[in-house]
C-alpha atoms as a printed R data frame, in Angstrom:
    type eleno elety resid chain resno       x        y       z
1   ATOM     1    CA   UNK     A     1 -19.754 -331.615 -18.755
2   ATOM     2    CA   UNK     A     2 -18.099 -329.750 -21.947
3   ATOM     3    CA   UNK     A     3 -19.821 -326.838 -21.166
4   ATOM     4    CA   UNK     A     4 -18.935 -326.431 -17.394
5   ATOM     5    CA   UNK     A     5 -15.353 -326.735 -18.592
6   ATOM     6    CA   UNK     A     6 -15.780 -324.144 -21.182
7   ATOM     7    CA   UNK     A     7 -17.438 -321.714 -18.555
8   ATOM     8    CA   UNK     A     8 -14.693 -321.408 -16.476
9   ATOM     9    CA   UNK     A     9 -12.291 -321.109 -19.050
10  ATOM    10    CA   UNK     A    10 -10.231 -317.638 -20.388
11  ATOM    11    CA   UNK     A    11 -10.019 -315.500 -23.330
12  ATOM    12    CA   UNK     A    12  -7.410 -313.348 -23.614
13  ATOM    13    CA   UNK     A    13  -7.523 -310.380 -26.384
14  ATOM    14    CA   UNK     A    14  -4.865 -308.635 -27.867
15  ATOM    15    CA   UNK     A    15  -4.261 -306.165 -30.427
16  ATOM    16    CA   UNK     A    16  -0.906 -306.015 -32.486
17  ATOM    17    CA   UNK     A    17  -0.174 -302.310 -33.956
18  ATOM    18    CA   UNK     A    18   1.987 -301.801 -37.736
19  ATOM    19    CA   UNK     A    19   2.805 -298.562 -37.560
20  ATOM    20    CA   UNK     A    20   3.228 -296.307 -41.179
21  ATOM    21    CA   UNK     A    21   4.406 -292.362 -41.989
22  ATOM    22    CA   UNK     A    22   4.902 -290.844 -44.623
23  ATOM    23    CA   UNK     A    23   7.496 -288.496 -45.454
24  ATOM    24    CA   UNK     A    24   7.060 -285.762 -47.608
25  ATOM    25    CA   UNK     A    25   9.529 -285.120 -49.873
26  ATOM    26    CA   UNK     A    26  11.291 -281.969 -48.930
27  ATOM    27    CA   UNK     A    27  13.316 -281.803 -45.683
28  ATOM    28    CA   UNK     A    28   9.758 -281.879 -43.589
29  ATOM    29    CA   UNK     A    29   8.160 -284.757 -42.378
30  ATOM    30    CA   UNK     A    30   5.190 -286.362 -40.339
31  ATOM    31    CA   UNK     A    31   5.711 -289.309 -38.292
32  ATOM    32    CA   UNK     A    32   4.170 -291.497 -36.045
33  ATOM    33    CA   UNK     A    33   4.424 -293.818 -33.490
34  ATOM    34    CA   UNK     A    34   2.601 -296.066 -30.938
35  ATOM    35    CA   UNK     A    35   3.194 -299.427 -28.774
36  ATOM    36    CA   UNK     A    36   3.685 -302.539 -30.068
37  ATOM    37    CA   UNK     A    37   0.484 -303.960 -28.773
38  ATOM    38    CA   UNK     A    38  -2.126 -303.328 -26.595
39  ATOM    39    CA   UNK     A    39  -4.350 -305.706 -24.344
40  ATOM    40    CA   UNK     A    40  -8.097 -305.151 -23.709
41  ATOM    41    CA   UNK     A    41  -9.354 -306.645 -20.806
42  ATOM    42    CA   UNK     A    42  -9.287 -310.608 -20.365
43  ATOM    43    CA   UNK     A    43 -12.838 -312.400 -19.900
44  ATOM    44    CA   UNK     A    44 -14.453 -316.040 -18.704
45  ATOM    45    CA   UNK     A    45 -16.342 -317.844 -21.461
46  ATOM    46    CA   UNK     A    46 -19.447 -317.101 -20.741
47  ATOM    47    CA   UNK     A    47 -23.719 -317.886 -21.986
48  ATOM    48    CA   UNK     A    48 -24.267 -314.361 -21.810
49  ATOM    49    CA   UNK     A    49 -22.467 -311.988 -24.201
50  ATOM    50    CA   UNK     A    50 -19.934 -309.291 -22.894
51  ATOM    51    CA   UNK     A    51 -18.246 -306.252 -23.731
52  ATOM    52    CA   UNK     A    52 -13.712 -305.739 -23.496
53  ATOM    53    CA   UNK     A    53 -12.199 -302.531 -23.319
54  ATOM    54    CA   UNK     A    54  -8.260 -301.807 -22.912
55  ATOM    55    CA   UNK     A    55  -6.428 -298.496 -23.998
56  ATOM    56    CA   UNK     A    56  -3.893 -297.990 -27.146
57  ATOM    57    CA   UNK     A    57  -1.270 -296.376 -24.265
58  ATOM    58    CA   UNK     A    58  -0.390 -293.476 -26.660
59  ATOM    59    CA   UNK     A    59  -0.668 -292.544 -30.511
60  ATOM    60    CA   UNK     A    60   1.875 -289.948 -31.266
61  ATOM    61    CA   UNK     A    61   2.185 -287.832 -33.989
62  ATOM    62    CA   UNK     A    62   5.134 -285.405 -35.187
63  ATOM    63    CA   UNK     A    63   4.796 -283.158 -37.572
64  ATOM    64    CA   UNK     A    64   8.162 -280.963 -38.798
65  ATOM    65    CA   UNK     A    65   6.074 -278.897 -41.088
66  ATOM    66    CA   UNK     A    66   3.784 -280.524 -43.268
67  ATOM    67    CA   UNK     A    67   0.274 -278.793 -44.760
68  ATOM    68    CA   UNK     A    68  -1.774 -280.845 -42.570
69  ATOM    69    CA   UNK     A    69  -2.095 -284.721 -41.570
70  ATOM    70    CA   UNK     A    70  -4.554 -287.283 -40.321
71  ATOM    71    CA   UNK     A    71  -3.913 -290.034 -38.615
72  ATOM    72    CA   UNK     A    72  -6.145 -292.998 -38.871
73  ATOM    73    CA   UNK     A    73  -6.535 -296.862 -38.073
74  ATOM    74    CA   UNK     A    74  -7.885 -299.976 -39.075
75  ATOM    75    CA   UNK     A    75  -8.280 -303.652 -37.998
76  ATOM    76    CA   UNK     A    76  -8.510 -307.203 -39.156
77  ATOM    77    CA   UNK     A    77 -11.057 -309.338 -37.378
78  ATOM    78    CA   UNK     A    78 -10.499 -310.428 -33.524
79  ATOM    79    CA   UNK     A    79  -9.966 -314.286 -34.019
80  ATOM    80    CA   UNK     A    80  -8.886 -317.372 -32.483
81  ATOM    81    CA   UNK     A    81  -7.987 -320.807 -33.782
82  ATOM    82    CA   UNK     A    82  -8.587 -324.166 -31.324
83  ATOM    83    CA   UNK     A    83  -5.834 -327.047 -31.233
84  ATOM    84    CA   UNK     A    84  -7.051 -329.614 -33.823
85  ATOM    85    CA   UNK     A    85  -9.060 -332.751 -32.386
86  ATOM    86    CA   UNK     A    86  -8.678 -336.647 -33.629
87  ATOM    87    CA   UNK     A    87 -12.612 -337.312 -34.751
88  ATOM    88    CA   UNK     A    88 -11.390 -340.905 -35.819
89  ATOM    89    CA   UNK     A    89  -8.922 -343.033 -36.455
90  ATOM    90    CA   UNK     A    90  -5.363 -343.389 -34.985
91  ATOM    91    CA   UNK     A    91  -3.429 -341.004 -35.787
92  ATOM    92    CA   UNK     A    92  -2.711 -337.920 -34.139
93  ATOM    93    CA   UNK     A    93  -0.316 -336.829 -36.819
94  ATOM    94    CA   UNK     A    94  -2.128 -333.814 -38.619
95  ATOM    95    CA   UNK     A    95  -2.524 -330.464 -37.420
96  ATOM    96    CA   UNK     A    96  -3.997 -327.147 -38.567
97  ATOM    97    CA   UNK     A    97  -1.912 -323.602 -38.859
98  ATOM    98    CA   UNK     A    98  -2.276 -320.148 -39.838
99  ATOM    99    CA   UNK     A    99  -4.191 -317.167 -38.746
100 ATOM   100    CA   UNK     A   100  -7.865 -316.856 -39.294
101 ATOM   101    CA   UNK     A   101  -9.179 -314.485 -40.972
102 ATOM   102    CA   UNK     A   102 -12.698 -314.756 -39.503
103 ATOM   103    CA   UNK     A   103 -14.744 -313.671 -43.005
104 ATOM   104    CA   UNK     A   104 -16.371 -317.330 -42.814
105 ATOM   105    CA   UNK     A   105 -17.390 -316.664 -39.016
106 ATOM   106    CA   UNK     A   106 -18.879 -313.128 -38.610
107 ATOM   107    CA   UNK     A   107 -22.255 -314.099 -39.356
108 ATOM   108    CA   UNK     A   108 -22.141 -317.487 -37.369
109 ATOM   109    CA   UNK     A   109 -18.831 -316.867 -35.627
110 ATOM   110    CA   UNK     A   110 -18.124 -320.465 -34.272
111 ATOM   111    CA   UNK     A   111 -16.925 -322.205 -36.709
112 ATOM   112    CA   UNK     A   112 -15.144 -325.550 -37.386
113 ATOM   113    CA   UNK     A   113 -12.283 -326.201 -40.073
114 ATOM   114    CA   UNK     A   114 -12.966 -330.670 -40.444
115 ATOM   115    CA   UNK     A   115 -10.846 -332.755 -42.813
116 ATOM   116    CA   UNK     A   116 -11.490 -336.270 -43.486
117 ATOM   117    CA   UNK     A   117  -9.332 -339.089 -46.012
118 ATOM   118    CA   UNK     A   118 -10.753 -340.284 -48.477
119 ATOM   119    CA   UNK     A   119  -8.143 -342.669 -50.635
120 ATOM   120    CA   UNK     A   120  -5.469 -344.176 -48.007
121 ATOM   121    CA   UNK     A   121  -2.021 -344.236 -47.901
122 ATOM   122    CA   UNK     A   122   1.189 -342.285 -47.253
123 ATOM   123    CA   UNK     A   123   1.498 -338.589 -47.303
124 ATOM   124    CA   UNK     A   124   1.637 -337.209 -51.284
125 ATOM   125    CA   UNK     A   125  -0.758 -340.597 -51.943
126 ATOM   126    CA   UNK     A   126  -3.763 -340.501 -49.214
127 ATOM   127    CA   UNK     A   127  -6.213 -338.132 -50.272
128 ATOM   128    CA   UNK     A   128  -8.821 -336.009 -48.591
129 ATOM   129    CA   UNK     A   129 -11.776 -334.027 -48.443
130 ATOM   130    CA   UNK     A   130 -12.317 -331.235 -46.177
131 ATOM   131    CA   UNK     A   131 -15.004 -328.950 -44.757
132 ATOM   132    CA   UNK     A   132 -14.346 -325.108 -43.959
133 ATOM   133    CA   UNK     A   133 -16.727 -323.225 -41.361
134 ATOM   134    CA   UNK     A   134 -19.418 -322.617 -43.809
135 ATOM   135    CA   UNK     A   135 -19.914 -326.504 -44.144
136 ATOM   136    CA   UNK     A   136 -18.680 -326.469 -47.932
137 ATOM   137    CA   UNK     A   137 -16.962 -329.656 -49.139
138 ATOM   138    CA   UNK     A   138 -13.919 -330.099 -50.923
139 ATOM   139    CA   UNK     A   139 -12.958 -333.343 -52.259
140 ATOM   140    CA   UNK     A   140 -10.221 -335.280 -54.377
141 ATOM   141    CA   UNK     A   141  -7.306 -333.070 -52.597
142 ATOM   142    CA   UNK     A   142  -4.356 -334.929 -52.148
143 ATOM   143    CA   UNK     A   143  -2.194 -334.881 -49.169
144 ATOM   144    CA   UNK     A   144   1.013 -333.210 -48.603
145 ATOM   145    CA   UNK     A   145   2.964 -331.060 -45.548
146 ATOM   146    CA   UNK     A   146   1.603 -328.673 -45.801
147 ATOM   147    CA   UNK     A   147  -2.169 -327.816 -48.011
148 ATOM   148    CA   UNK     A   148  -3.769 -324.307 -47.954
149 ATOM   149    CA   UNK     A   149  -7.457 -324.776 -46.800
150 ATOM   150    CA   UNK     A   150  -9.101 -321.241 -47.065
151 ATOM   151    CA   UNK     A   151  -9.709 -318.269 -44.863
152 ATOM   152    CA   UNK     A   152  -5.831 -318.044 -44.079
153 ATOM   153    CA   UNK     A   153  -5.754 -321.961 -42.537
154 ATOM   154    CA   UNK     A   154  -3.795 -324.868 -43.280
155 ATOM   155    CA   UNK     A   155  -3.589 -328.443 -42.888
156 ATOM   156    CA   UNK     A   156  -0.203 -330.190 -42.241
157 ATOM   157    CA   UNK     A   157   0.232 -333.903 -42.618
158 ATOM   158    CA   UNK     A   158   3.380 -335.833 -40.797
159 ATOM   159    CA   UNK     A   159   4.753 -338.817 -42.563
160 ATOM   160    CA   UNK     A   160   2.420 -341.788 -41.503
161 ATOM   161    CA   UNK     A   161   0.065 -344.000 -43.157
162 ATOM   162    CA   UNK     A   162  -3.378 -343.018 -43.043
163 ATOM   163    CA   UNK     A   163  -6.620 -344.594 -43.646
164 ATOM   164    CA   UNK     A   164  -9.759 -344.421 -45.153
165 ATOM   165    CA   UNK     A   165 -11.987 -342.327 -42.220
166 ATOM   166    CA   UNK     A   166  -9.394 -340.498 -40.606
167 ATOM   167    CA   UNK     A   167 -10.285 -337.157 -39.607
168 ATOM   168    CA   UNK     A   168  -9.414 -334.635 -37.639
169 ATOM   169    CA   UNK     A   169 -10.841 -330.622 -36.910
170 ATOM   170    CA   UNK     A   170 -10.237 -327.151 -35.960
171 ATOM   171    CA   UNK     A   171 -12.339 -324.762 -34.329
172 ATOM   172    CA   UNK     A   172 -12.346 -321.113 -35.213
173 ATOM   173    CA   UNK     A   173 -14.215 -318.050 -33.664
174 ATOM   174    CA   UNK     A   174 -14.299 -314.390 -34.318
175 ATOM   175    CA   UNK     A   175 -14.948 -311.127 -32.782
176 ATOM   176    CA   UNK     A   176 -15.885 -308.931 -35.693
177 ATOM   177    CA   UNK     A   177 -14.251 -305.376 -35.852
178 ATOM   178    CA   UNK     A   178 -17.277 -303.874 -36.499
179 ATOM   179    CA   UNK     A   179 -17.984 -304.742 -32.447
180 ATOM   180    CA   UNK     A   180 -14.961 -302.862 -31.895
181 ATOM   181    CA   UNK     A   181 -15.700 -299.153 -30.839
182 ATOM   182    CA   UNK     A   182 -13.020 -296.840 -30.974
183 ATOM   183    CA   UNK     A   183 -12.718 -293.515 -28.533
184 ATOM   184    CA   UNK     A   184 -10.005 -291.121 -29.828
185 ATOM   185    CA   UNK     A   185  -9.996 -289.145 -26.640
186 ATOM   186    CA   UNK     A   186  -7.915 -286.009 -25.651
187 ATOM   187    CA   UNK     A   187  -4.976 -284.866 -27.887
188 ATOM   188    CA   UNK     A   188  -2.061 -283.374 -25.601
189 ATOM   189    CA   UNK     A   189   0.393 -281.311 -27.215
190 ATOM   190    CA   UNK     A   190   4.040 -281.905 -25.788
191 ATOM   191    CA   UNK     A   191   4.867 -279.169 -28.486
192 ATOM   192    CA   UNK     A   192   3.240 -277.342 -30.911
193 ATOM   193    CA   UNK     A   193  -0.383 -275.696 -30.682
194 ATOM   194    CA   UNK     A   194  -3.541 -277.804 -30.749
195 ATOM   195    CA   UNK     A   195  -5.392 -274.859 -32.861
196 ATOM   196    CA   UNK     A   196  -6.560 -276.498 -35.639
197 ATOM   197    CA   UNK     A   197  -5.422 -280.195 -33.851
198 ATOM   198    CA   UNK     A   198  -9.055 -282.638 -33.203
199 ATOM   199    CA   UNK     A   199  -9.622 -285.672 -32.269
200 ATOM   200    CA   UNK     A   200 -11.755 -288.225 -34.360
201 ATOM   201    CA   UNK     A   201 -15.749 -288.959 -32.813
202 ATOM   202    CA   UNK     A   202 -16.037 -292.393 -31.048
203 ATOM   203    CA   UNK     A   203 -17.348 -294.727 -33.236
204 ATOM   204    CA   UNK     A   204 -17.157 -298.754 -34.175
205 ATOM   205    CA   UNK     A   205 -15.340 -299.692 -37.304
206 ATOM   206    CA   UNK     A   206 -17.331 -300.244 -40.633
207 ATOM   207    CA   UNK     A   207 -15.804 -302.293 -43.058
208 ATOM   208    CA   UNK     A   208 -17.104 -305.803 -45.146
209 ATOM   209    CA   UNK     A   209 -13.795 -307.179 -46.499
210 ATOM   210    CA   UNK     A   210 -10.952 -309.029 -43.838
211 ATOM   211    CA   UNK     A   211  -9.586 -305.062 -43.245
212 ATOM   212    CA   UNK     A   212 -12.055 -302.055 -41.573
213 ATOM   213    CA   UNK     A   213 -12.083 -299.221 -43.388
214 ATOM   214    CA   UNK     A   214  -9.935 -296.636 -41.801
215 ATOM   215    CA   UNK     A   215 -11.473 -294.667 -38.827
216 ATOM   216    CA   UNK     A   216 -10.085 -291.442 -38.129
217 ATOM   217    CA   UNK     A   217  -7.793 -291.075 -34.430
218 ATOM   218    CA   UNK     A   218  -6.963 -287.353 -35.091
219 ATOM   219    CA   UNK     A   219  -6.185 -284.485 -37.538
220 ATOM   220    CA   UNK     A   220  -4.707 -280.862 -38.358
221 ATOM   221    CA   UNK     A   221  -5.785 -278.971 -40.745
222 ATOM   222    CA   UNK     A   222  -3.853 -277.031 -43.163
223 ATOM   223    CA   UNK     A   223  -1.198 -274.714 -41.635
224 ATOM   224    CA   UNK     A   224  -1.910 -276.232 -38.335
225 ATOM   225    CA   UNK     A   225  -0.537 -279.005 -35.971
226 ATOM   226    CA   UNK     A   226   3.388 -278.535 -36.200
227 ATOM   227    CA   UNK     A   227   4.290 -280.193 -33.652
228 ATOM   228    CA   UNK     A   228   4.578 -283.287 -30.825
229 ATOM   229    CA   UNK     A   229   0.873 -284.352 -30.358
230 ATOM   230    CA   UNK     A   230  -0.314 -287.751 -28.209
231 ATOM   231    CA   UNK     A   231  -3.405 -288.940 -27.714
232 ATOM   232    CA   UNK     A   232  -4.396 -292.935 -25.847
233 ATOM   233    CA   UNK     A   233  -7.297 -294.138 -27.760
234 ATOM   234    CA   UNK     A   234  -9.813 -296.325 -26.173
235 ATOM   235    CA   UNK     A   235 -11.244 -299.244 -27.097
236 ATOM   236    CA   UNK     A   236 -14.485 -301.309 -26.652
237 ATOM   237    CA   UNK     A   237 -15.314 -304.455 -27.777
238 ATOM   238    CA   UNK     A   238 -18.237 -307.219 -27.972
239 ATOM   239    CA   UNK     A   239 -17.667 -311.002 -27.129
240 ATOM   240    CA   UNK     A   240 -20.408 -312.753 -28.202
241 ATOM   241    CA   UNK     A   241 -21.855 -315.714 -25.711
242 ATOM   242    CA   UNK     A   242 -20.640 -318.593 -25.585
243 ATOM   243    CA   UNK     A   243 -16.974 -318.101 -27.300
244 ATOM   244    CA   UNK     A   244 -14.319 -320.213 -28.000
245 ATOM   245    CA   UNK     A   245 -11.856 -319.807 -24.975
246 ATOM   246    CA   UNK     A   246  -8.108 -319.209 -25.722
247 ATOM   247    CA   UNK     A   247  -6.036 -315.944 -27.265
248 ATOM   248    CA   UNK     A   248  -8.317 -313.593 -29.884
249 ATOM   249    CA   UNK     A   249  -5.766 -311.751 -31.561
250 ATOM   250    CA   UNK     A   250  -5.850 -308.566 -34.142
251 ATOM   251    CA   UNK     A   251  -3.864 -306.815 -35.960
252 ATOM   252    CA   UNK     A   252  -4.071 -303.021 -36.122
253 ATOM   253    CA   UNK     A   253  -2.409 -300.756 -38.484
254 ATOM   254    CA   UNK     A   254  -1.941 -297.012 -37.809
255 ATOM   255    CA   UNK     A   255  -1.155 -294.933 -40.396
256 ATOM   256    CA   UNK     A   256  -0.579 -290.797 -40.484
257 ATOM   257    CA   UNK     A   257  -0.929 -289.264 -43.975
């Protein structure tokens, strides 16, 4: 019955963009700019696993004079946390906050934050033990508001009195960036000459830490690209089967040096 549920259910992905520039430090300067976010395609939970693709709508790059820039990205992990469940016990007083940062998950990618008390008693004297995605235990933590867990999640406790064999979980899932192919695509000059102005090769993102390394959206070489350049990069992404469904969210940070 879960899984008919789950199958008709949504997933939504969505990629937040930082921009940085730097400025050189004589009256020239290369800048950059881009759209807030971009949205790849939504998709249905499904068994089998599927690909998302969506367009950055523009990546612009100004340059009043500089010798030479490249302009470059990289992501964190697409990931997605689940509203906490009561496992036992009854209170429905604890939830779970933050934003994943999907290291525990790429391997296995769903995942399941649990925590459980231990010692009863009010908040700041009930004490717990908890389990992160990988299935490690950690015991003898007492309770608060608010207690860091790992991977970028918390646990919040509200004021009641809680009891030996309360618990309550989180699911988490990821999309790893290294699923996430990038296509740099045509550079259009709205000023400037494109001698000397290319556009990075398509290619997914390599990284092993909770950032990609950066993958390259466009360049001038030396002398070259003074100007107004744009370019809309494309983007392709897997979803493994049988995801969580709700909002998989990363952040993106595009930087022109």
């Amino acid at each position: 019955m879960e899984r008919k549920i789950i199958k008709i259910s949504s997933i939504a992905i969505i990629f937040l963009l930082i921009l940085n520039f730097w400025t050189s430090s004589s009256v020239w300067a290369v800048s950059i700019t881009s759209p807030a976010s971009a949205t790849l395609t939504g998709k249905t939970v499904s068994t089998s696993a599927q690909t998302s693709t969506g367009t950055i709508s523009y990546a612009e790059v100004i340059d009043e004079g500089t010798a030479g820039w490249t302009a470059t990205m990289t992501s964190t992990h697409f990931t997605t946390q689940a509203t906490q469940k009561t496992l036992a016990g009854a209170n429905n007083t604890v939830t779970f906050s933050g934003t994943y940062d999907g290291l525990d998950g790429v391997l296995d990618p769903n995942g399941t934050f649990k925590v459980e008390i231990t010692t009863g008693g009010a908040v700041g004297t009930a004490v717990f033990q908890w389990w992160d995605p990988t299935g490690t235990l950690t015991s003898n933590i007492t309770t608060a508001a608010t207690v860091a867990l790992s991977n970028g999640i918390s646990v919040n406790f509200a004021a009641a009195t809680y009891a030996v064999g309360d618990s309550w979980s989180a699911g988490v899932d990821v999309f790893p960036y290294t699923g996430l192919t990038v296509t740099p695509g045509t550079i259009t000059a709205a000023s400037g000459s494109l001698t000397g102005v290319t556009a990075g090769a398509a290619e997914a993102l390599t990284g092993t830490t909770a950032t990609s390394d950066a993958k390259t959206l466009m360049t001038a070489t030396v002398n070259n690209g003074f100007g107004d350049y744009d370019q809309a990069p494309g983007l392709s992404l897997s979803v493994h089967a049988n995801p969580l469904a709700g909002s998989f969210t990363a952040t993106a940070t595009i930087t022109v040096s």
